[in-house]
PQR file of N, CA, C, O and H, with PARSE charges and radii, in Angstrom:
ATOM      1  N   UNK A   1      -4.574   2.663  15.881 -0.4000 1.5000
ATOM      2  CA  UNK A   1      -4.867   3.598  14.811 -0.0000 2.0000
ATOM      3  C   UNK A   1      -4.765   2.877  13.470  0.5500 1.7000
ATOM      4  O   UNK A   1      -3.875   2.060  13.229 -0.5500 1.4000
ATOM      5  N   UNK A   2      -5.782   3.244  12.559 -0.4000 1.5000
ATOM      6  CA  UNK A   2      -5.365   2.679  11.121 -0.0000 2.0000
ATOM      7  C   UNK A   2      -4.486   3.317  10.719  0.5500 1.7000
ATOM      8  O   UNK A   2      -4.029   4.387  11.120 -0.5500 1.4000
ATOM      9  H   UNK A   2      -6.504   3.907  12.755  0.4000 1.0000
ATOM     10  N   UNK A   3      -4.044   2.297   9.413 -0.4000 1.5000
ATOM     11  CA  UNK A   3      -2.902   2.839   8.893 -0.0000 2.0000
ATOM     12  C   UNK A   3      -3.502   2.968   6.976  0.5500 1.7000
ATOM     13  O   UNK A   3      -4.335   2.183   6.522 -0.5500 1.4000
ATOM     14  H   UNK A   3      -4.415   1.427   9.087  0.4000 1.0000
ATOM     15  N   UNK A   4      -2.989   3.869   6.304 -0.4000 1.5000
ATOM     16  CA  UNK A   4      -2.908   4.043   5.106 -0.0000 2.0000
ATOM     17  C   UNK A   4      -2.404   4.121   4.072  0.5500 1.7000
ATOM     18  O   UNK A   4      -1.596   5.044   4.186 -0.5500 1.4000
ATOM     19  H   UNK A   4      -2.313   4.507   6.672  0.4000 1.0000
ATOM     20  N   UNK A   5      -2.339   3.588   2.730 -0.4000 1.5000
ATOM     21  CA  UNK A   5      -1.737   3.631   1.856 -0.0000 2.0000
ATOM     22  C   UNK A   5      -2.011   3.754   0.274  0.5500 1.7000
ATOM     23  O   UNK A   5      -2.778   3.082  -0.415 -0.5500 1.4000
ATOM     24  H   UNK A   5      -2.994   2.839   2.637  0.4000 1.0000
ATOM     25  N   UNK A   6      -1.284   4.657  -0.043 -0.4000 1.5000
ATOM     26  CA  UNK A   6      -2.034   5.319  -1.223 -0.0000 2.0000
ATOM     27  C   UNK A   6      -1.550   5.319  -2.476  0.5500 1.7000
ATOM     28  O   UNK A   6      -0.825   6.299  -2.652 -0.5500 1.4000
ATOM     29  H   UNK A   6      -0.661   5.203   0.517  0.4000 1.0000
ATOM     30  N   UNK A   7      -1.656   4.570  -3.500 -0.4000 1.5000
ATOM     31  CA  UNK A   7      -0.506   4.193  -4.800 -0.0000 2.0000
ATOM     32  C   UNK A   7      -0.432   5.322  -5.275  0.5500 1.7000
ATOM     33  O   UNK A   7      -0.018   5.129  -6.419 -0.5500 1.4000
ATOM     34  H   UNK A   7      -2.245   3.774  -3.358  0.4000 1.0000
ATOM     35  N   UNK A   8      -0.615   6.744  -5.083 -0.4000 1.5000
ATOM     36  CA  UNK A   8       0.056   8.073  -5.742 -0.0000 2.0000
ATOM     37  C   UNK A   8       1.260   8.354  -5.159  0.5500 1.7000
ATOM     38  O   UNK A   8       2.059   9.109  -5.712 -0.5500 1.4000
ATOM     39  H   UNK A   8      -0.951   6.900  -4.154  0.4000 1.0000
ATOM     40  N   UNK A   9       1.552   7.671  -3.778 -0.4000 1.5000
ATOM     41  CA  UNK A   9       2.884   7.976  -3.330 -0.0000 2.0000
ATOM     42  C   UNK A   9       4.143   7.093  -3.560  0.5500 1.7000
ATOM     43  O   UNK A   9       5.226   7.101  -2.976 -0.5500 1.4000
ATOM     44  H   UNK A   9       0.902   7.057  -3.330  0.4000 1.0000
ATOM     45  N   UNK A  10       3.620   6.234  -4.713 -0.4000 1.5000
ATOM     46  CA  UNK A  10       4.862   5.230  -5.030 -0.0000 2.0000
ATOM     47  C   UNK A  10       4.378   6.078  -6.648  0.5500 1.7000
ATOM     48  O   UNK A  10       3.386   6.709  -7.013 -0.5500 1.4000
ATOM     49  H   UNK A  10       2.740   6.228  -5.188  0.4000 1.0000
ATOM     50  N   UNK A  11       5.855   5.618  -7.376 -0.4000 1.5000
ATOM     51  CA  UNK A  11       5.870   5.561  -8.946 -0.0000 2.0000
ATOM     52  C   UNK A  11       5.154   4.729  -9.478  0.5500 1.7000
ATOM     53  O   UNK A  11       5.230   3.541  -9.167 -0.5500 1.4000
ATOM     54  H   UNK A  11       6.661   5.106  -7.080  0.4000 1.0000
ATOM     55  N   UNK A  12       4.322   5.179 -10.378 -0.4000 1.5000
ATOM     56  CA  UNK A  12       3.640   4.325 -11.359 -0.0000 2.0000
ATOM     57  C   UNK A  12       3.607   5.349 -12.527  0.5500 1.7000
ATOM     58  O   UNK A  12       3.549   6.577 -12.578 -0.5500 1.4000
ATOM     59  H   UNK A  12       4.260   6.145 -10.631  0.4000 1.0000
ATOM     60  N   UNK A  13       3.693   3.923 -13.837 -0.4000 1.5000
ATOM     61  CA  UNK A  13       3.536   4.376 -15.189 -0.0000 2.0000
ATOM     62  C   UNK A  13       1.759   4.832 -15.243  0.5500 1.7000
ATOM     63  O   UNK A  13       1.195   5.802 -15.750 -0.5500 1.4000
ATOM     64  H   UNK A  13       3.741   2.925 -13.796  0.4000 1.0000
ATOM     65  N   UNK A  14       1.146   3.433 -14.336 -0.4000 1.5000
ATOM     66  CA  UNK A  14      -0.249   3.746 -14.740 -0.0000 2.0000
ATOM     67  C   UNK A  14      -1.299   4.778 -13.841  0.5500 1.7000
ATOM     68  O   UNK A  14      -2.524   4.700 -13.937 -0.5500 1.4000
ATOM     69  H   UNK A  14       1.604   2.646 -13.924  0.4000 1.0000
ATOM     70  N   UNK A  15      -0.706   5.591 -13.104 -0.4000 1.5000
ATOM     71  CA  UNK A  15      -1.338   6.756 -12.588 -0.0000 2.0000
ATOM     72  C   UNK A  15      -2.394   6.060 -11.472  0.5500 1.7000
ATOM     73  O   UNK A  15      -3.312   6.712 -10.975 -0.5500 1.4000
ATOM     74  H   UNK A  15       0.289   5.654 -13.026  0.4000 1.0000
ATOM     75  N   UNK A  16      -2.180   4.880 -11.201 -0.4000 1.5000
ATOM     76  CA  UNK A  16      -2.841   4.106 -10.048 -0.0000 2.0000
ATOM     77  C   UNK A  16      -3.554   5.065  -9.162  0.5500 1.7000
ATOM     78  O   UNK A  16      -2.852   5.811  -8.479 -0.5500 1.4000
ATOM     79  H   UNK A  16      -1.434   4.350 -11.605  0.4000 1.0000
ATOM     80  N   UNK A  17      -4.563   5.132  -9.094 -0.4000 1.5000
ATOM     81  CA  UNK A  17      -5.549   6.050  -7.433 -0.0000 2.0000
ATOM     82  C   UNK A  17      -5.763   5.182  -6.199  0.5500 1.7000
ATOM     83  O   UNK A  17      -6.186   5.591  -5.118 -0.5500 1.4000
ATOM     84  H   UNK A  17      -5.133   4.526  -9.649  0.4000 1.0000
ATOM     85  N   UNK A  18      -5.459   4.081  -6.462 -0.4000 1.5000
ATOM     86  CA  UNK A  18      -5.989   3.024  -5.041 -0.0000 2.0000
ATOM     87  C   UNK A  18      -5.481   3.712  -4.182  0.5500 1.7000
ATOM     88  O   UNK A  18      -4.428   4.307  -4.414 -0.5500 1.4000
ATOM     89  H   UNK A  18      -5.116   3.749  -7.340  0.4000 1.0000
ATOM     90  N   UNK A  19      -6.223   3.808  -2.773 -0.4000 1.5000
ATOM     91  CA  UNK A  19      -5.644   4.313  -1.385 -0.0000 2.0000
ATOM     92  C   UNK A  19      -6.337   3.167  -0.343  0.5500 1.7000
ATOM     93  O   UNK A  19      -7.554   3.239  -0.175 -0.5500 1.4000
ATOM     94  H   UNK A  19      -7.078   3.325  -2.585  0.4000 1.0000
ATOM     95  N   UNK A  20      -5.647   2.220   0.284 -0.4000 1.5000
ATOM     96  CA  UNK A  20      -6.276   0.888   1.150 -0.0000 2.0000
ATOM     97  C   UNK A  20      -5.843   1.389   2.319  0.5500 1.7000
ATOM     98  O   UNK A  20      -4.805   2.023   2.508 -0.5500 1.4000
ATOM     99  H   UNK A  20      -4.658   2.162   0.148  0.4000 1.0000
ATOM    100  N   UNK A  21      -7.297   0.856   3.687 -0.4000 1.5000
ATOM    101  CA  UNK A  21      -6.532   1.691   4.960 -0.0000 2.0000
ATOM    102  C   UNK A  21      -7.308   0.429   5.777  0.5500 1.7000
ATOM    103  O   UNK A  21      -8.350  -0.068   5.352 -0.5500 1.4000
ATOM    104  H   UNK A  21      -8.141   0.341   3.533  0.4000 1.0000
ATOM    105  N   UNK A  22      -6.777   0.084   6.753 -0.4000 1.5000
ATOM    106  CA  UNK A  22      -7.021  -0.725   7.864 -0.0000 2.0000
ATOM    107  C   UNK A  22      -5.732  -0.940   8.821  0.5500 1.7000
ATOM    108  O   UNK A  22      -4.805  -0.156   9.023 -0.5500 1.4000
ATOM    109  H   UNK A  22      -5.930   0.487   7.098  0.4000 1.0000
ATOM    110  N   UNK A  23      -5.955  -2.288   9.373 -0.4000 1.5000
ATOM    111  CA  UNK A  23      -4.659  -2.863  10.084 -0.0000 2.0000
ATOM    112  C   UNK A  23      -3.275  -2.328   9.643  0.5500 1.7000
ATOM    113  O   UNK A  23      -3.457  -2.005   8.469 -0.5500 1.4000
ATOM    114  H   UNK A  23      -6.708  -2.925   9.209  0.4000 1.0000
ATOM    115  N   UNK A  24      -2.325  -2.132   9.880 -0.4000 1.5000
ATOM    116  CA  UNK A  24      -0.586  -2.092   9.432 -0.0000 2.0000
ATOM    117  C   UNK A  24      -0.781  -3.559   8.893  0.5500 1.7000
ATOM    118  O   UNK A  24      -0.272  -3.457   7.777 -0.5500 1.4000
ATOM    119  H   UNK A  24      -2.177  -2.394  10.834  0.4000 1.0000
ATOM    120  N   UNK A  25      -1.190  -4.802   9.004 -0.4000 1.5000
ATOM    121  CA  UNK A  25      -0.574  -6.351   8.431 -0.0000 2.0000
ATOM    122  C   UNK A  25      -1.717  -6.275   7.739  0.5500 1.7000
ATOM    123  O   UNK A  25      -1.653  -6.950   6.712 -0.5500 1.4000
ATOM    124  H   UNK A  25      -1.604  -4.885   9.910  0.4000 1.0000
ATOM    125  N   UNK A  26      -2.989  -5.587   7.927 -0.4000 1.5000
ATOM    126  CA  UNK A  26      -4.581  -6.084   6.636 -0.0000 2.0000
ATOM    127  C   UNK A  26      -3.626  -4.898   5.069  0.5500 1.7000
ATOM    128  O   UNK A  26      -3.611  -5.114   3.857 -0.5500 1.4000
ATOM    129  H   UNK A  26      -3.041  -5.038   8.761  0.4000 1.0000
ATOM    130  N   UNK A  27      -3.189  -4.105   5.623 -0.4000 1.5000
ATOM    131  CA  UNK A  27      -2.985  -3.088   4.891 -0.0000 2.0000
ATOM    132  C   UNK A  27      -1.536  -3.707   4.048  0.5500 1.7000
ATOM    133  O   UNK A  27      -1.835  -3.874   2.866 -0.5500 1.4000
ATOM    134  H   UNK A  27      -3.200  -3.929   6.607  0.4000 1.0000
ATOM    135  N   UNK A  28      -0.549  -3.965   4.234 -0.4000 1.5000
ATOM    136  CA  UNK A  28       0.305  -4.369   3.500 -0.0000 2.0000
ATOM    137  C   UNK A  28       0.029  -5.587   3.267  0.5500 1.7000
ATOM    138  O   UNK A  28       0.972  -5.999   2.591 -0.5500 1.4000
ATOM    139  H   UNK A  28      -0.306  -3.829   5.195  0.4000 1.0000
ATOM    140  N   UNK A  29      -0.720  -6.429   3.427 -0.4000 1.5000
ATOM    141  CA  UNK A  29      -1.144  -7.532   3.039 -0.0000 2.0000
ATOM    142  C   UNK A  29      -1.777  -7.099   1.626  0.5500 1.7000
ATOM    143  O   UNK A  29      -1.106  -7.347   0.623 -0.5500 1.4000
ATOM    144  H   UNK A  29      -1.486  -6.094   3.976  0.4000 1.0000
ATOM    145  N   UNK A  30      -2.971  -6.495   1.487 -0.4000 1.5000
ATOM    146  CA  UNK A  30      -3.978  -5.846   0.485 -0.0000 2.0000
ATOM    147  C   UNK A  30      -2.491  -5.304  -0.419  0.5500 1.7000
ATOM    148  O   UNK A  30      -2.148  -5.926  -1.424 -0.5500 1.4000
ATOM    149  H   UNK A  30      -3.516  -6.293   2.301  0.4000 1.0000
ATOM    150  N   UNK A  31      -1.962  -4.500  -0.088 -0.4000 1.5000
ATOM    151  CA  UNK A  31      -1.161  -3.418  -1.004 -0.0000 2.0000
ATOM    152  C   UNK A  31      -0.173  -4.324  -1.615  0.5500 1.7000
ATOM    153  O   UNK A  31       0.226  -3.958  -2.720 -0.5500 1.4000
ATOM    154  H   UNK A  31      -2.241  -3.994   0.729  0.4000 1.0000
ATOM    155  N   UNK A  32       0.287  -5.362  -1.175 -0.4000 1.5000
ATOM    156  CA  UNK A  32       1.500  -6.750  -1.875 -0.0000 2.0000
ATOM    157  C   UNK A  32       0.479  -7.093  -3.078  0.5500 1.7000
ATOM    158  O   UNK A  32       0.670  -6.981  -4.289 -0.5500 1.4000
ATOM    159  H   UNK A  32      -0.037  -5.659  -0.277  0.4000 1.0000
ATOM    160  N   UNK A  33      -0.875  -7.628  -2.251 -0.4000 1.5000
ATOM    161  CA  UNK A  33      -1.144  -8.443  -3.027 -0.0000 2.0000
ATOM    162  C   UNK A  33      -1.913  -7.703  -4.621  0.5500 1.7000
ATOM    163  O   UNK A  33      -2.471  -8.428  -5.444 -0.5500 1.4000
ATOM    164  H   UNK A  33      -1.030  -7.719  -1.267  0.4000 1.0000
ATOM    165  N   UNK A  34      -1.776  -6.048  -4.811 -0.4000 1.5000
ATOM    166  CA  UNK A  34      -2.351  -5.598  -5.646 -0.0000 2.0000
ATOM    167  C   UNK A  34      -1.286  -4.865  -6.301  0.5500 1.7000
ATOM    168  O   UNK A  34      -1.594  -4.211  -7.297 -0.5500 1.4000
ATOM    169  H   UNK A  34      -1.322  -5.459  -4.142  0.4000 1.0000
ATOM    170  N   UNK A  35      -0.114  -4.868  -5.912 -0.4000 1.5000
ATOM    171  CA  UNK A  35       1.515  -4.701  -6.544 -0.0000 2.0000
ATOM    172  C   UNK A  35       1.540  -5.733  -7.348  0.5500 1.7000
ATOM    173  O   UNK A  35       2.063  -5.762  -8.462 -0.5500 1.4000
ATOM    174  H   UNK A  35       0.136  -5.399  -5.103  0.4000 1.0000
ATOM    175  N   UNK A  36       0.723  -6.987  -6.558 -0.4000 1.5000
ATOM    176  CA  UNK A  36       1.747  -8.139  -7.814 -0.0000 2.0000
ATOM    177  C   UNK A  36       0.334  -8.126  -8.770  0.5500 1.7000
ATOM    178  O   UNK A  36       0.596  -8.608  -9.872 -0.5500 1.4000
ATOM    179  H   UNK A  36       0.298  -6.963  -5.653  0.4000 1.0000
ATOM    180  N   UNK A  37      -0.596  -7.852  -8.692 -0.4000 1.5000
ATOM    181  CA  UNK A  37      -1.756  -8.389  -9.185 -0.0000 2.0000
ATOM    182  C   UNK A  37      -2.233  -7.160 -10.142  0.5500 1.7000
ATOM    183  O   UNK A  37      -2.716  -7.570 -11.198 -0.5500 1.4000
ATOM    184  H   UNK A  37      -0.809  -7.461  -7.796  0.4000 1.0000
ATOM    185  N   UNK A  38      -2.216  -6.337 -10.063 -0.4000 1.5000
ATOM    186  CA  UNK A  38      -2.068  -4.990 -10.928 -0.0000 2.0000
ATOM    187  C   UNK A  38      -0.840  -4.294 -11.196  0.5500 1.7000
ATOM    188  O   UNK A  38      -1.015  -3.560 -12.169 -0.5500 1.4000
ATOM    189  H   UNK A  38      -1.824  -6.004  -9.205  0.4000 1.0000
ATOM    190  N   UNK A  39       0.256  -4.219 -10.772 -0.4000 1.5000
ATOM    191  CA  UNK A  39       1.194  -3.324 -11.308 -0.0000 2.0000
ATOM    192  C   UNK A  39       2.269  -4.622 -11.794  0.5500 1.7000
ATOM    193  O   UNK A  39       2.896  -4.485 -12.844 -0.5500 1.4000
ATOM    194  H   UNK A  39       0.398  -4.816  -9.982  0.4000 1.0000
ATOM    195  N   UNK A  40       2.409  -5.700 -11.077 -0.4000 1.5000
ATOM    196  CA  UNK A  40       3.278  -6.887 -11.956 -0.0000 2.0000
ATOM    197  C   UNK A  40       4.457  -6.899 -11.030  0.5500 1.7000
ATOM    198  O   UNK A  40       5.436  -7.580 -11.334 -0.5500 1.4000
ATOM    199  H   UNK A  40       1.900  -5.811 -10.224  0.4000 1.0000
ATOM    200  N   UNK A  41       4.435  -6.109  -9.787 -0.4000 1.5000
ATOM    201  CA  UNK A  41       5.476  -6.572  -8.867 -0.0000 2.0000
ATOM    202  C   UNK A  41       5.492  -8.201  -8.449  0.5500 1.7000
ATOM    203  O   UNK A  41       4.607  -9.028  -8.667 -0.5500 1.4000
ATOM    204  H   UNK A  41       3.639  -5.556  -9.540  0.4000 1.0000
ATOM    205  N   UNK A  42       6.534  -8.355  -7.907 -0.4000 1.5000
ATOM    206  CA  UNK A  42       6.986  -9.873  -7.027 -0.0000 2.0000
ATOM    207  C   UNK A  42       6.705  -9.286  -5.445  0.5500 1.7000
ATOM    208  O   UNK A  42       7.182  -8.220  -5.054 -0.5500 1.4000
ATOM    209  H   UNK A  42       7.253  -7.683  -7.730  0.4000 1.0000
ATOM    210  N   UNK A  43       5.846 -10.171  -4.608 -0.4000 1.5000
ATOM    211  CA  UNK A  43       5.428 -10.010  -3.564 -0.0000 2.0000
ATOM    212  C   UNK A  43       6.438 -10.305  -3.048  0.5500 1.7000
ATOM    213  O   UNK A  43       6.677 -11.461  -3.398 -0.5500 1.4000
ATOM    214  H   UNK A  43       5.459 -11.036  -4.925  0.4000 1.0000
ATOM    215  N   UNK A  44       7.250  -9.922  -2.363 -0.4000 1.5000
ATOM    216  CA  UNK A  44       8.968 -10.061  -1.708 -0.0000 2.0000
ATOM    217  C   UNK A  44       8.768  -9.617  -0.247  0.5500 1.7000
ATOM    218  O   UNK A  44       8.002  -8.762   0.196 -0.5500 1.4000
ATOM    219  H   UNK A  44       7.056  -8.984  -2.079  0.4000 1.0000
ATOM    220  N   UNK A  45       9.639 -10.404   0.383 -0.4000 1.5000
ATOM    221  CA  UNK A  45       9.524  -9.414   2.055 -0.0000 2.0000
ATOM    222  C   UNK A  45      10.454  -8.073   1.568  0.5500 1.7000
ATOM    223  O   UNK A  45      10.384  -7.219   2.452 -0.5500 1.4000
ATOM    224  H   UNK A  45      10.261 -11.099   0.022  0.4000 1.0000
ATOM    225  N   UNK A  46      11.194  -7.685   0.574 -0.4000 1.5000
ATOM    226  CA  UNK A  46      11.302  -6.271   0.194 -0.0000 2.0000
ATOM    227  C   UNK A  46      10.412  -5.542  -0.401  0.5500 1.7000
ATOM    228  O   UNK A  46      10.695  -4.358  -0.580 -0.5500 1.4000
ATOM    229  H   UNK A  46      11.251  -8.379  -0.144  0.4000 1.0000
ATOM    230  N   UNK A  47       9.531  -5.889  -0.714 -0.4000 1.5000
ATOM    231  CA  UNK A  47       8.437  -4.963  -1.256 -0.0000 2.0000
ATOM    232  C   UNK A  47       7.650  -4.981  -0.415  0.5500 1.7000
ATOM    233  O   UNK A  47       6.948  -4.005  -0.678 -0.5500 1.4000
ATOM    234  H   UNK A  47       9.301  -6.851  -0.569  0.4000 1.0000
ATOM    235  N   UNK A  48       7.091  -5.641   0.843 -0.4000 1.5000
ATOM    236  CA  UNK A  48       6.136  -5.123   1.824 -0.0000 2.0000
ATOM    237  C   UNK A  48       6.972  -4.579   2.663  0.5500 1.7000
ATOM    238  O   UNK A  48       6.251  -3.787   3.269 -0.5500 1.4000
ATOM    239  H   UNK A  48       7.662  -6.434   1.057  0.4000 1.0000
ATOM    240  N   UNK A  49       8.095  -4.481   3.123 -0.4000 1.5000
ATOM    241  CA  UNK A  49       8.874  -3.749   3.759 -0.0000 2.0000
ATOM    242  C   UNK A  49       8.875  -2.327   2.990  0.5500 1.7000
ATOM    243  O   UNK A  49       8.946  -1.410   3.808 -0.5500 1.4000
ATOM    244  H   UNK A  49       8.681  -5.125   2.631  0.4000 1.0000
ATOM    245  N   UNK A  50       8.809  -1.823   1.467 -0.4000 1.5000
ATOM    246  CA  UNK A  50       9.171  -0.441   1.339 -0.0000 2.0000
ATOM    247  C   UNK A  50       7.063  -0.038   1.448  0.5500 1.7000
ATOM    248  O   UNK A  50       6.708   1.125   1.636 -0.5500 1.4000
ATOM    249  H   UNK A  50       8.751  -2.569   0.803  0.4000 1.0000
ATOM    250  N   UNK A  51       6.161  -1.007   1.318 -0.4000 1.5000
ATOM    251  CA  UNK A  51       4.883  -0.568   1.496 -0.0000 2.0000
ATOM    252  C   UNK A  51       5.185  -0.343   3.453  0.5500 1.7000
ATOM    253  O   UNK A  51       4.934   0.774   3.905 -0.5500 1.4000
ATOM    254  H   UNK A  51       6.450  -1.953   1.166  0.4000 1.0000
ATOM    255  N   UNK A  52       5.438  -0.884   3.936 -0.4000 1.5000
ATOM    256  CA  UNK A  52       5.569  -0.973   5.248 -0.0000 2.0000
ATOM    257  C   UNK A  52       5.835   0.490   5.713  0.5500 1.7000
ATOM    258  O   UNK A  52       5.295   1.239   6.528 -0.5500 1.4000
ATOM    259  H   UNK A  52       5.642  -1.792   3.570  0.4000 1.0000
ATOM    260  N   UNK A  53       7.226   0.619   4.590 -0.4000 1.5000
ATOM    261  CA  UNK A  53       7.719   2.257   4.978 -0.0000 2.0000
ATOM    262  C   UNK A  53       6.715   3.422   4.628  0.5500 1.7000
ATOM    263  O   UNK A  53       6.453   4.392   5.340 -0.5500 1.4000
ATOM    264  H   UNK A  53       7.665   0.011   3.929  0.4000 1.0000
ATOM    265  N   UNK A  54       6.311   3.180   3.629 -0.4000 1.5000
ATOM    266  CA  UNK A  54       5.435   4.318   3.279 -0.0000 2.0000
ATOM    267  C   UNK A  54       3.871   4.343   3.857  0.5500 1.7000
ATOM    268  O   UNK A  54       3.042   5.015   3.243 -0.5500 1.4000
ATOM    269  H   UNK A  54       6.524   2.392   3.052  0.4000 1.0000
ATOM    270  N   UNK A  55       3.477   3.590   5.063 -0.4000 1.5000
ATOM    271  CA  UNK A  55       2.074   3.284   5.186 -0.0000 2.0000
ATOM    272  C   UNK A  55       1.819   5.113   6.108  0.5500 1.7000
ATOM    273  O   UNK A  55       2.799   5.443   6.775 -0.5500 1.4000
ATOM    274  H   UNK A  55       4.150   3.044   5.562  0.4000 1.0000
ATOM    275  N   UNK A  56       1.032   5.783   6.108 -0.4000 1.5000
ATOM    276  CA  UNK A  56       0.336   7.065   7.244 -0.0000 2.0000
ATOM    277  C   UNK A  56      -0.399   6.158   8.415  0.5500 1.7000
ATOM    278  O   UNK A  56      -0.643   4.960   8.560 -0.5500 1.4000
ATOM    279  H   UNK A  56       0.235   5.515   5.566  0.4000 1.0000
ATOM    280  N   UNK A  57      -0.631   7.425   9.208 -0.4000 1.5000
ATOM    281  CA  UNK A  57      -2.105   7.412  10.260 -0.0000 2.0000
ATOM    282  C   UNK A  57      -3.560   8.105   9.085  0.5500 1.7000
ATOM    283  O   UNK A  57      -3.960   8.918   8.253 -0.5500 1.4000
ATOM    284  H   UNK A  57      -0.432   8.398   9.090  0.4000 1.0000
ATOM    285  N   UNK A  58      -3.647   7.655   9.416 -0.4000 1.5000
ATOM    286  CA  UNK A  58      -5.259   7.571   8.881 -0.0000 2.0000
ATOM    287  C   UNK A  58      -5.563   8.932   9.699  0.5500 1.7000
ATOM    288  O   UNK A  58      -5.220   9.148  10.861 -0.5500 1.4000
ATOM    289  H   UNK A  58      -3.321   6.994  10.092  0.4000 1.0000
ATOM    290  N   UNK A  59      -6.364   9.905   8.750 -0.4000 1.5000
ATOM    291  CA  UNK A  59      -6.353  11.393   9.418 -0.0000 2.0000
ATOM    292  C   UNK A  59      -8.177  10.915  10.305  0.5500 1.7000
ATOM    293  O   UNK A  59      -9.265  10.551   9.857 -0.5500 1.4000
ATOM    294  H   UNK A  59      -6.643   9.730   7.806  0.4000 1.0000
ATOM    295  N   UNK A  60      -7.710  11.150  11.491 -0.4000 1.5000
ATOM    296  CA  UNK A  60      -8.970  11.166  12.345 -0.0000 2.0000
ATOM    297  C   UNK A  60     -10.412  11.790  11.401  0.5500 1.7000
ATOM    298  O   UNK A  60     -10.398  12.600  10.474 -0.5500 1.4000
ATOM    299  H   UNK A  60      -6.826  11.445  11.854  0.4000 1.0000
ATOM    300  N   UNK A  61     -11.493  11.141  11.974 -0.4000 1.5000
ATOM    301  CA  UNK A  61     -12.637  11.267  10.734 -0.0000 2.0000
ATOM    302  C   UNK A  61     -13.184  10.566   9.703  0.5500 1.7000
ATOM    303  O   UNK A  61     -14.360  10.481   9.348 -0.5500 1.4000
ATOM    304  H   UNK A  61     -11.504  10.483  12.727  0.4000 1.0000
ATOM    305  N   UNK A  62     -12.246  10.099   9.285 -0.4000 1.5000
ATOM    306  CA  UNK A  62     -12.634   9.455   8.062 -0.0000 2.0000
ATOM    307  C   UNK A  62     -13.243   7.933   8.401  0.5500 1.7000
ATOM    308  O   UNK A  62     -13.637   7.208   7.488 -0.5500 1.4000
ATOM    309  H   UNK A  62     -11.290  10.167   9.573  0.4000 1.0000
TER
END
C-alpha cells in the first residue's frame, strides 16, 4: 500500500500544502529532503523518524 504525507499535519509558519505519496522509504526520503530544502530543517534520523510517524495509507482510489 502507499503511504502519505501531508505538510498540513506538521506545524508550519509557512502554511506549506505539499502532500507526497509513494513507497514508506520514496516517501520519507522526498519529505526529509523538502524539510531541509524548504522549511530549513536538518535531515536527522530524528526527523525522518517523526515523518516516519506521521506517514497514512493512501485512501484507495486515488
Amino acid at each position: 500500500m502507499r503511504k502519505v504525507v501531508d505538510c498540513r499535519d506538521f506545524p508550519s509558519e509557512s502554511g506549506c500544502s505539499l502532500t507526497i505519496a509513494g513507497t514508506e522509504d520514496e516517501v520519507v526520503l522526498a519529505a526529509a529532503q523538502h524539510a531541509q530544502t524548504v522549511h530549513g530543517h536538518t535531515d536527522s534520523p530524528e526527523l525522518r523518524e517523526e515523518i516516519r510517524q506521521g506517514l497514512k495509507d493512501e485512501e484507495p482510489g486515488r
